[in-house]
C-alpha positions in Angstrom: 26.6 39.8 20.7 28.7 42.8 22.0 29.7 43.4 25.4 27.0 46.5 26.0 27.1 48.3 29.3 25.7 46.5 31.9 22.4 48.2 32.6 17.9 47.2 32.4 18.1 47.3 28.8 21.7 45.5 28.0 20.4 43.1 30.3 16.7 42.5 28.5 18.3 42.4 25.5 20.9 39.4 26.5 17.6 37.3 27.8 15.8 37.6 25.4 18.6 36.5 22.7 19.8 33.5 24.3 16.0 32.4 24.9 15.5 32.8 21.2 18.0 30.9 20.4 16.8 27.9 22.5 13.7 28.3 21.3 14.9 27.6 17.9 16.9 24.8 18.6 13.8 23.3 20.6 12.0 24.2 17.8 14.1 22.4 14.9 14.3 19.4 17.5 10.7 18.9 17.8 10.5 18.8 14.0 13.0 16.4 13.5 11.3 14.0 16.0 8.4 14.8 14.3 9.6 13.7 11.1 11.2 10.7 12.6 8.2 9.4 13.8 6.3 10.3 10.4 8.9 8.2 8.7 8.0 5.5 11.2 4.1 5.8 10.2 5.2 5.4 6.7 7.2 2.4 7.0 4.4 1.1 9.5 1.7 1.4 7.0 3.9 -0.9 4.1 4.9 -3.7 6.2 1.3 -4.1 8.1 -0.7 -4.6 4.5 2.0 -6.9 3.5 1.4 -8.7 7.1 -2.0 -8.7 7.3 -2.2 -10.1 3.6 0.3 -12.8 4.6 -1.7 -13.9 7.7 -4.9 -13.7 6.4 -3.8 -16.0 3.5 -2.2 -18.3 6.0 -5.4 -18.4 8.0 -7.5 -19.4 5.3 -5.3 -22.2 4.0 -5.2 -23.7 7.2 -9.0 -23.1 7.6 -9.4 -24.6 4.2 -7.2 -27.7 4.5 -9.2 -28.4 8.1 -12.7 -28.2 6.3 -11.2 -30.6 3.3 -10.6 -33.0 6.2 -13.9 -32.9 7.6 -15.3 -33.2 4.1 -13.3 -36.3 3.5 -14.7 -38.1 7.1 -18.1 -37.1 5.8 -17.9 -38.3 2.8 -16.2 -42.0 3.8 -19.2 -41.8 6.6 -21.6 -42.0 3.4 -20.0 -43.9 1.3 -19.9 -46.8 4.2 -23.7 -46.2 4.9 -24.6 -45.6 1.6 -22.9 -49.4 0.6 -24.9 -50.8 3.7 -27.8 -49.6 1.9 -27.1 -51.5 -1.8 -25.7 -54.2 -0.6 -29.7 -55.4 0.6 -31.1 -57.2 -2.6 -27.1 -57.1 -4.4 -24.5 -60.3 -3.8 -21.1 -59.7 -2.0 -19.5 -58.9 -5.5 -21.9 -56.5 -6.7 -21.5 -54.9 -3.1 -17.7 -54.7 -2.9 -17.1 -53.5 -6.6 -19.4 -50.5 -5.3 -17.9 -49.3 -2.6 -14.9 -49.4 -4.0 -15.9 -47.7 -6.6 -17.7 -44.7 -4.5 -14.3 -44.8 -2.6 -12.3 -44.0 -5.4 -14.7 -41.2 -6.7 -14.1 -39.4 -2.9 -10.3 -39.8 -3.0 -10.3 -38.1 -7.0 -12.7 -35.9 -5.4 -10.1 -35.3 -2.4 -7.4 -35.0 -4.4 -8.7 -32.3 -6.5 -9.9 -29.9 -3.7 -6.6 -30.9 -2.3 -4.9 -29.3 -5.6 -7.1 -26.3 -5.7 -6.1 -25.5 -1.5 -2.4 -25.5 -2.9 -2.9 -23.8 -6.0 -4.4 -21.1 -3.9 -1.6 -21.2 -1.5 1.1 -20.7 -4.6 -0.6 -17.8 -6.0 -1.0 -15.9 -2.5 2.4 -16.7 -1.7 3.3 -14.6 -5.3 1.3 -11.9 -4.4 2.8 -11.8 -0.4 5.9 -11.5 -2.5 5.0 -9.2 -4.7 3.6 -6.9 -1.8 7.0 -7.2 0.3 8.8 -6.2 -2.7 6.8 -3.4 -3.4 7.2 -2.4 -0.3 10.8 -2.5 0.4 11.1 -0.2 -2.7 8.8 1.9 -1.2 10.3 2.4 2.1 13.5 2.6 0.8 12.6 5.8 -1.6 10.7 7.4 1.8 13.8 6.9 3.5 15.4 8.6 0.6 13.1 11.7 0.8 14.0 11.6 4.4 17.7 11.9 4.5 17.6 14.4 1.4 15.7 16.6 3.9 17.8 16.4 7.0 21.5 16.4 7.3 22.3 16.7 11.0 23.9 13.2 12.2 21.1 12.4 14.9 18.7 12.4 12.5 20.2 11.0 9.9 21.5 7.9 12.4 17.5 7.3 13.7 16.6 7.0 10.5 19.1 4.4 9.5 18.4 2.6 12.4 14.6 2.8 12.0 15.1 1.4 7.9 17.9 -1.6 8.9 15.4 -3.1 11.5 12.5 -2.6 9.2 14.1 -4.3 6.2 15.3 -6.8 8.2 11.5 -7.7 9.3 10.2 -7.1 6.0 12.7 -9.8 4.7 11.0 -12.4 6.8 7.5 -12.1 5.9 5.9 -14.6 4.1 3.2 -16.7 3.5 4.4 -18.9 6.4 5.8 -16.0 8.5 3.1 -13.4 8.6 5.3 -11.3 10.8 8.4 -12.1 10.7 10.4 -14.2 13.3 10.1 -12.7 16.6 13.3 -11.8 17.3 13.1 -9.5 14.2 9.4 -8.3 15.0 10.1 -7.4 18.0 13.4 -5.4 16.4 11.2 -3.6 14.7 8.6 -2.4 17.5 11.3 -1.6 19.4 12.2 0.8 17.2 9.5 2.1 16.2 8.5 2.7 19.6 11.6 4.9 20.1 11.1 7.1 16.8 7.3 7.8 18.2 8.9 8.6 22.0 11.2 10.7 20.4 7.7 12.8 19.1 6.4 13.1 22.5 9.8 14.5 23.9 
């Protein structure tokens, strides 16, 4: 800008530069927060289908192991009443060889639904794996498109910030951790509660 003579117009003219140029870098900032917090959404939507997968997996091997326990009491329950039952009109011998033989059936029986709960376990824990791995690679590439897109240090720094507690979260989820420890679930909120405030400012 060149020192102009100090008059209505000179003066109009100054305003309206320097507020242009705040507007711009208002502008740029606003997209950049923007973009943070897409960045955030992205890496949102990986880990949660890997954490829901996880828990929901978890939930229905515990839910499965309680019912095979239930089905075990039931099935001694019968197998007790059941021998009450033969042993009118059989001798002691007869009577003992069955139940112990109705016993034996309900453990093999136990034992198999036993190995079927774990075999299901094993093959969700794969795919948990699988997911998380998928994921990571994911992330990492949308954190790639990110930085090739923005090269000021600010934004560049959030979004390093934003991956390293992700990652570190999405190294803990597993078939037994769902979400993670807390101390690096709540890492992760954290910051992903700062990349969407940094939207709204």
């Amino acid at each position: 800008m060149y020192d102009a003579p100090f008059n209505r117009a000179g003066t109009k003219m100054k305003v309206i530069t320097i507020s242009a140029g705040l507007a711009i870098a208002f502008c740029c900032q606003q997209l950049h927060a923007a973009d943070i917090s897409g960045l955030a959404s992205q890496l949102a939507g990986y880990r949660d289908a890997c954490a829901t997968q996880a828990a929901t997996a978890n939930v229905n091997y515990s839910s499965a192991q309680y019912q095979a326990s239930l089905d075990a009491d039931v099935a001694a329950t019968k197998a007790r009443m059941d021998t009450q039952v033969y042993a009118v009109g059989h001798g002691s011998r007869e009577t003992r060889d069955y139940q112990v033989s109705r016993l034996q059936g309900d453990v093999d029986a136990q034992g198999q639904k036993l190995q079927q709960i774990e075999a299901k376990k094993d093959a969700d824990t794969k795919q948990i794996s699988a997911c998380t791995a998928d994921a990571k690679e994911r992330g990492k590439a949308a954190y790639a498109d990110f930085i090739a897109t923005h090269h000021d240090k600010q934004a560049k720094d959030a979004a390093a910030n934003l991956l390293t507690a992700w990652l570190t979260n999405m190294e803990e989820i597993t078939f037994d951790t769902p979400h993670g420890s807390t101390a690096t679930s709540a890492q992760w909120k954290t910051a992903k509660a700062h990349a969407e405030v940094a939207e709204i400012k």
